[in-house]
Backbone bond lengths (Angstrom), bond angles and torsions (degrees), N, CA, C in turn:
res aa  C-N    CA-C-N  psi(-1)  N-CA   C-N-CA  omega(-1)  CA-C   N-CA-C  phi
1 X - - - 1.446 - - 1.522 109.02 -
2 X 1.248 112.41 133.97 1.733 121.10 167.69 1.303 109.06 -57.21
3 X 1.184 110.87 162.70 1.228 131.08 167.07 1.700 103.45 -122.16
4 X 1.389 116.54 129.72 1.385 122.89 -172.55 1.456 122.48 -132.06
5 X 0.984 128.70 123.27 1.880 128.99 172.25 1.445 105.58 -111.69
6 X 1.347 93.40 148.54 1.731 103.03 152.86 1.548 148.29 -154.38
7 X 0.770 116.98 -156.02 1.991 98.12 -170.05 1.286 94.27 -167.94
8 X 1.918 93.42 145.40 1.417 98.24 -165.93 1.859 89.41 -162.57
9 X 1.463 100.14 141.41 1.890 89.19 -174.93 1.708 94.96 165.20
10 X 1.256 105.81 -178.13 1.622 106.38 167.22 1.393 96.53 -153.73
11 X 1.401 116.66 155.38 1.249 127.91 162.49 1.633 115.36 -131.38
12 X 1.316 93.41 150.20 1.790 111.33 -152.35 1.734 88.68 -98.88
13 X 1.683 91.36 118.80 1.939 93.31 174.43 1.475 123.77 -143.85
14 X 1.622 124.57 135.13 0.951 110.43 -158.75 1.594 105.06 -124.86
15 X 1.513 99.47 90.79 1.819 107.11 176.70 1.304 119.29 -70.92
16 X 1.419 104.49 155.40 1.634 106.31 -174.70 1.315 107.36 -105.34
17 X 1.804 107.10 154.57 1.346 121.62 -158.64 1.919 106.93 163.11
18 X 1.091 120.33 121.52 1.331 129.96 -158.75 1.643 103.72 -70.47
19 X 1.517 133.36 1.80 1.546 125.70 -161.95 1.597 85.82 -169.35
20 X 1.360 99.32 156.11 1.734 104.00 171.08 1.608 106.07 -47.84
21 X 1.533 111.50 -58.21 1.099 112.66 -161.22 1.424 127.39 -42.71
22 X 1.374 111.47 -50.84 1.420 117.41 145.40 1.168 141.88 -24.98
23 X 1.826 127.17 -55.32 1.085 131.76 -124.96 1.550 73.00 -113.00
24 X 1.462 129.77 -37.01 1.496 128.56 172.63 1.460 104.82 -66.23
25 X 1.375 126.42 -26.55 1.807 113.38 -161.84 1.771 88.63 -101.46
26 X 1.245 137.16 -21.64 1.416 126.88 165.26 1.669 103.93 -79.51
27 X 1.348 130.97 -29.35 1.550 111.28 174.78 1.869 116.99 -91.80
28 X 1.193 107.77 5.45 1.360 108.09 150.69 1.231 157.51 -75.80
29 X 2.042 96.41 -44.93 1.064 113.61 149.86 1.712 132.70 -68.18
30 X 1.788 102.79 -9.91 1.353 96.96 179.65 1.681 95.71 -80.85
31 X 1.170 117.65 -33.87 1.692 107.96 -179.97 1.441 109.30 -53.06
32 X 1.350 123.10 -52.91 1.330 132.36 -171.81 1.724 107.56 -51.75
33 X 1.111 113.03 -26.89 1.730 124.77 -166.60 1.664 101.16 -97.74
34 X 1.267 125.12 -1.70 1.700 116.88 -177.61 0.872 105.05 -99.46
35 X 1.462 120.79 154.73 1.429 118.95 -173.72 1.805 104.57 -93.56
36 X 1.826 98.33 164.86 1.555 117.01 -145.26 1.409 103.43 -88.67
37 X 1.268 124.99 127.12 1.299 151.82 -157.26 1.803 94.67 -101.74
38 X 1.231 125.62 102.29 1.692 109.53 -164.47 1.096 95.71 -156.33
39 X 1.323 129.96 170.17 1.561 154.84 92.86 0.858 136.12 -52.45
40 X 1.698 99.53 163.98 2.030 90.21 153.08 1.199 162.27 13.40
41 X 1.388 106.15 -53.70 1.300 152.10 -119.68 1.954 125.26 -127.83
42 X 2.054 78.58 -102.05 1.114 96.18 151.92 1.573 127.43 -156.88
43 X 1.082 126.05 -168.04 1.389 136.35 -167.81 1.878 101.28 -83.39
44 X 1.251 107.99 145.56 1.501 118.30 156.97 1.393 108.44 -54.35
45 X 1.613 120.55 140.39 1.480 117.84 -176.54 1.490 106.51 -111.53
46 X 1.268 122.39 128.25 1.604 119.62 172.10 1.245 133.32 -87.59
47 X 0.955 160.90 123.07 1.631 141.47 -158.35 1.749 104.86 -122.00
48 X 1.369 130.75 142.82 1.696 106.46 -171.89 1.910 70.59 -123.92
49 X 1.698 83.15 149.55 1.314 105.21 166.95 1.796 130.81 -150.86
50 X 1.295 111.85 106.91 1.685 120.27 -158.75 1.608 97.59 -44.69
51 X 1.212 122.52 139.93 1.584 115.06 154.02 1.291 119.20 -57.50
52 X 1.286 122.14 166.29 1.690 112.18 173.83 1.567 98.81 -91.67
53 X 1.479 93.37 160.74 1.415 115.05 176.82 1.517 120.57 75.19
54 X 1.203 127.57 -158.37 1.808 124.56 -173.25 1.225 85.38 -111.86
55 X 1.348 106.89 174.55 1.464 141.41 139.27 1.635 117.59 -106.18
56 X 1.073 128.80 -54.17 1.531 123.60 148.62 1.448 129.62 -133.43
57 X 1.132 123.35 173.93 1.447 119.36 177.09 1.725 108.63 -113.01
58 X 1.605 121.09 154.66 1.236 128.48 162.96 1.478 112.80 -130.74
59 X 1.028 120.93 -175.08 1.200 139.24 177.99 1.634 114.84 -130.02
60 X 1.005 102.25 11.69 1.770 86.49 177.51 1.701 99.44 -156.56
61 X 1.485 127.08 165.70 1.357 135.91 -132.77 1.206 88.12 -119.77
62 X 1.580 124.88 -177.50 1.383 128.76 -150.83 1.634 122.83 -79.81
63 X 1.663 106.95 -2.76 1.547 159.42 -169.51 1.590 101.32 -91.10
64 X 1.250 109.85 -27.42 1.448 113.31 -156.98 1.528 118.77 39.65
65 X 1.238 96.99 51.99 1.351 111.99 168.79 1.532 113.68 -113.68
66 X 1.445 117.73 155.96 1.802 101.44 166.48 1.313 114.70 -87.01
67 X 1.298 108.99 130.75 1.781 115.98 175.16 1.460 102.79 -105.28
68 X 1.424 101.81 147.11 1.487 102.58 -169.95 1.731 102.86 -94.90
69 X 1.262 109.79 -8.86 1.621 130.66 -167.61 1.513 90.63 -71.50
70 X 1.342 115.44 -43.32 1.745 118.95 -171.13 1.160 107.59 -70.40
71 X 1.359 115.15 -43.63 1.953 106.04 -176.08 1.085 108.18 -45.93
72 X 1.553 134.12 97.79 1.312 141.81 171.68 1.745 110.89 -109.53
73 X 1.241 111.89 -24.15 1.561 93.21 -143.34 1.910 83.33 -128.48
74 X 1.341 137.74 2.51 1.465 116.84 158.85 1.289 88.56 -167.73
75 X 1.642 109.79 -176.80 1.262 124.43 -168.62 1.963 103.31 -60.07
76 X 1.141 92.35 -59.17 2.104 93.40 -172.43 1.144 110.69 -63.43
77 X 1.561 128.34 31.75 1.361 128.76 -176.83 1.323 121.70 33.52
78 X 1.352 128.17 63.70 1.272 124.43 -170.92 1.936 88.06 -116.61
79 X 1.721 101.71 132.01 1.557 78.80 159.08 1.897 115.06 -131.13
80 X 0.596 107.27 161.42 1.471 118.61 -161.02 1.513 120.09 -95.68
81 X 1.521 119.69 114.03 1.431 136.20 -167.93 1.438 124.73 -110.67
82 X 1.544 109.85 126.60 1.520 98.64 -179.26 1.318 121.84 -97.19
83 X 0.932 149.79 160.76 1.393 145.75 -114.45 1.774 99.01 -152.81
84 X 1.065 113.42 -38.17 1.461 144.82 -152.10 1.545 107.84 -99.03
85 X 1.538 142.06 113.94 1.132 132.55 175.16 1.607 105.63 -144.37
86 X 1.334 101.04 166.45 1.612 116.25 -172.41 1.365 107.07 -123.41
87 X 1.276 128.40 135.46 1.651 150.15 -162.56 1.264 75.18 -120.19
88 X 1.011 118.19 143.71 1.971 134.12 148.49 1.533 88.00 -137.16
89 X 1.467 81.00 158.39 2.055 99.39 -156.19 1.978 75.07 -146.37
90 X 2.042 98.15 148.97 1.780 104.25 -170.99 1.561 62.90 -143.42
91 X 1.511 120.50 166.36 1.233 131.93 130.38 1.356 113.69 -165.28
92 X 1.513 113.18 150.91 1.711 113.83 -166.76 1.863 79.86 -124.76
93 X 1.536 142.04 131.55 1.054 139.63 -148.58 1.626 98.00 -151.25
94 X 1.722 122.67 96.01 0.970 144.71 -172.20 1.410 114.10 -70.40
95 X 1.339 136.90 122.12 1.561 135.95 178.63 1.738 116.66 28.68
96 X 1.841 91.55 63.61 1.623 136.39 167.94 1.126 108.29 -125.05
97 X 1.241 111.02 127.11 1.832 131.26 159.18 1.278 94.39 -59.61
98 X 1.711 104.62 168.32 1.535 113.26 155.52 1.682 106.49 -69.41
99 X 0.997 135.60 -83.58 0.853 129.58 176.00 1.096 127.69 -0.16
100 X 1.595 114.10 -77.55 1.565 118.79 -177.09 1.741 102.09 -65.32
101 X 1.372 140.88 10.45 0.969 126.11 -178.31 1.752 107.42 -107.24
102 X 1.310 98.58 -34.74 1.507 105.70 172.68 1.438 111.14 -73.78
103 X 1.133 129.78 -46.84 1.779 148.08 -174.70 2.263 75.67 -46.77
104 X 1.058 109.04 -50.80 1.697 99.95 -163.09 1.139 117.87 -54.77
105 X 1.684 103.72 -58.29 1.641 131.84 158.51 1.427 108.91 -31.86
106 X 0.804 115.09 -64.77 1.674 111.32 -152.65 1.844 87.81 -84.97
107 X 1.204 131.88 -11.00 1.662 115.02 -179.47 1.900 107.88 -106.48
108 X 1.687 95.16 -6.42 1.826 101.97 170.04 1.887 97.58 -85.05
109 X 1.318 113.56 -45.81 1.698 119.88 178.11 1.420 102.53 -47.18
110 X 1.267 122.20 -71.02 1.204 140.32 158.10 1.795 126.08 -11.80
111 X 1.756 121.74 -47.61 1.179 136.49 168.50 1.654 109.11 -75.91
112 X 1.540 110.83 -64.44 1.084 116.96 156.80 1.803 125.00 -17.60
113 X 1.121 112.19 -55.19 1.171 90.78 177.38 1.327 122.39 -118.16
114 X 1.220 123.95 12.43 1.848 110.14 129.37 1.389 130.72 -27.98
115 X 1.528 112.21 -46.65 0.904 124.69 -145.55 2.116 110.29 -104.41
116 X 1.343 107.59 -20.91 1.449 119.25 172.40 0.986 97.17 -161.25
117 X 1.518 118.12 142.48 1.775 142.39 173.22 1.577 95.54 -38.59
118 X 0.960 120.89 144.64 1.901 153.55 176.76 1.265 113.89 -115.29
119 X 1.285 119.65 101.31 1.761 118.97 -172.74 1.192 102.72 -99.96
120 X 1.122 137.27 -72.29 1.083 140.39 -175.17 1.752 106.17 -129.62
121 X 1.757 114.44 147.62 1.316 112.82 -170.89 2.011 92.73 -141.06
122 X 1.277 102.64 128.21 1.294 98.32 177.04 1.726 108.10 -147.71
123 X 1.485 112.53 114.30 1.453 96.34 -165.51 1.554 85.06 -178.86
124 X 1.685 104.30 125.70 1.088 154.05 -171.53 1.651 108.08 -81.13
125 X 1.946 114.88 103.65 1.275 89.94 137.63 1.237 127.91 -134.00
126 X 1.572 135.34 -177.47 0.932 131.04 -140.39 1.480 113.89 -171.74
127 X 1.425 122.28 164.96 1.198 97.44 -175.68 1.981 127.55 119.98
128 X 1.148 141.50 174.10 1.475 138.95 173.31 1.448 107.91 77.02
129 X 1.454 112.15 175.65 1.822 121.24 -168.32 1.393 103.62 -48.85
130 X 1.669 115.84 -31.34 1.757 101.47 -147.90 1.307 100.64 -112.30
131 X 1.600 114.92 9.68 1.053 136.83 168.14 1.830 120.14 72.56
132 X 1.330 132.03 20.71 1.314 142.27 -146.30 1.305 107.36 -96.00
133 X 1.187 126.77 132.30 1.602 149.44 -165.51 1.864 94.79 -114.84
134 X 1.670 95.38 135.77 1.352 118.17 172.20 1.443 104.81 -153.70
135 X 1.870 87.11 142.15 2.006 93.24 -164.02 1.540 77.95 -119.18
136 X 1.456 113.17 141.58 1.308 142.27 -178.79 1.631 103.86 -104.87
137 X 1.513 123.80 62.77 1.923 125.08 -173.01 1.208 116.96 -114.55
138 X 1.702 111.72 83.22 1.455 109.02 161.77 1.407 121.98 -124.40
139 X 1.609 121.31 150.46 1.282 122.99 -147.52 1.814 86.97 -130.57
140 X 1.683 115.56 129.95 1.387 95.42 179.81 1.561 156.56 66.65
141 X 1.624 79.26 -0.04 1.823 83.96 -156.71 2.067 98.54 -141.90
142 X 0.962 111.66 -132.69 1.338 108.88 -177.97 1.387 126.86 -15.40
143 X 1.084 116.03 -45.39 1.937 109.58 -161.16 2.244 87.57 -107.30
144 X 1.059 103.52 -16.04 1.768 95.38 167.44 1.607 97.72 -72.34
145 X 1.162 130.60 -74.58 1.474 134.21 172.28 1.620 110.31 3.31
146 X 1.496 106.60 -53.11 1.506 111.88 -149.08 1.681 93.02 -80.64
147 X 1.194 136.89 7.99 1.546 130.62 -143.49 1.485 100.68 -86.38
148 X 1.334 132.53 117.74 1.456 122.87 174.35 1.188 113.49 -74.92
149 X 1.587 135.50 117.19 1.294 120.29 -166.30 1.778 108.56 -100.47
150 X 0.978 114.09 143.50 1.638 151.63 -141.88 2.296 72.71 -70.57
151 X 1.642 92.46 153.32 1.424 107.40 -171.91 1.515 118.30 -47.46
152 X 1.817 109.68 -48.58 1.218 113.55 -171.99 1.140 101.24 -101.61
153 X 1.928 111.35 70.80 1.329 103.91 158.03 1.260 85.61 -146.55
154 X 1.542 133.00 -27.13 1.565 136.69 -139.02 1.518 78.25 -175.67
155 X 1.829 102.98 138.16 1.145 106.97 173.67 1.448 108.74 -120.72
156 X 1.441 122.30 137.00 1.007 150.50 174.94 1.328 108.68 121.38
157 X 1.369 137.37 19.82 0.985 122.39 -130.20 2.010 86.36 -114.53
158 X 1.608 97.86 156.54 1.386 100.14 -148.51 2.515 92.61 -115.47
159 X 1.207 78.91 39.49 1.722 86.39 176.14 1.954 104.49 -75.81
160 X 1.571 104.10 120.30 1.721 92.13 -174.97 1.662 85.49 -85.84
161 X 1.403 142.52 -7.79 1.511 111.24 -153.82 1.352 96.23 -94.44
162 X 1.698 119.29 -0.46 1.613 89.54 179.25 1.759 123.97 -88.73
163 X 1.622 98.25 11.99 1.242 105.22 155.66 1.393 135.19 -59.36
164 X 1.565 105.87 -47.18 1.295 116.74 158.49 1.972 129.58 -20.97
165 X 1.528 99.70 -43.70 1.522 111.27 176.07 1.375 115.13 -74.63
166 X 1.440 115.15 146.86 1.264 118.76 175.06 2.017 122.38 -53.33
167 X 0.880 129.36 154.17 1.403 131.50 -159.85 1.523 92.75 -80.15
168 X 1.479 104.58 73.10 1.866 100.50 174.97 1.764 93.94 -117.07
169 X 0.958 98.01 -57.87 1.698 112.33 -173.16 1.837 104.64 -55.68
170 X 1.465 101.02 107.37 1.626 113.32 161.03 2.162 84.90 50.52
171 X 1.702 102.35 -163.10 1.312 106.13 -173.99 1.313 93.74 -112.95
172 X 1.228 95.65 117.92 1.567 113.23 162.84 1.337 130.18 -109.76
């Protein structure tokens, strides 16, 4: 007989990047870059999902220039960006202890937020012979702490995704 764990939760994250387009193509590749949360089997599955609505609006493109292509959403061409996104995390984890399944969790949580702000993290695991449940719930506090902030904010600072952005920000 297997022994099986699993994990299930979302955490609320808000990566930086001057336009949606960005702020989704730097929090993708940071998923793509964490290491694999698995079994047996298969891999932990991630799902990204925009919050609704903005967090603020601008008027000008990643150039800080005005594009007239952007005026989408009112007359003063302002268009409006959300800032705010949701990770949901599933995993069914084939001949895994609890242990070795959380030890994964908590060192993928852990990469994760080096790498983009951590607002809130809530995610369940559970699971193995002795059957033991652990809730992973912090709001604000621990896994925001860990955030390496990007060069031209803090210097020395050892963030690889703000490579990802075009060479506008300070010299990169």
């Amino acid at each position: 007989m297997s022994e099986w764990t699993y994990c299930e939760g979302y955490i609320e994250v808000t990566p930086f990047g001057r336009t949606q387009e960005e702020k989704e193509f730097i929090l993708k590749t940071i998923l793509n870059h964490l290491p694999i949360v698995d079994g047996s089997e298969e891999p932990m599955y991630t799902h990204i999902i925009k919050a609704g609505g903005h967090s603020h609006s601008t008027n000008v493109d990643e150039f800080e220039a005005r594009n007239k292509r952007l005026y989408i959403d009112d007359y003063y061409g302002y268009r409006y960006v959300q800032d705010h996104y949701y990770i949901f995390i599933e995993g069914a984890f084939r001949d895994r202890s609890f242990s070795e399944t959380y030890r994964q969790i908590i060192k993928w949580l852990v990469r994760l937020s080096k790498r983009t702000i951590v607002i809130t993290t809530d995610v369940n695991v559970y699971g193995g012979y002795d059957d033991r449940e652990e809730r992973i719930y912090c709001k604000d506090s621990e896994f925001a702490d860990l955030y390496d902030m990007p060069s031209w904010l803090e210097d020395n600072s050892h963030n690889w995704t703000e490579r990802l952005l075009p060479a506008y920000y300070g010299d990169l």
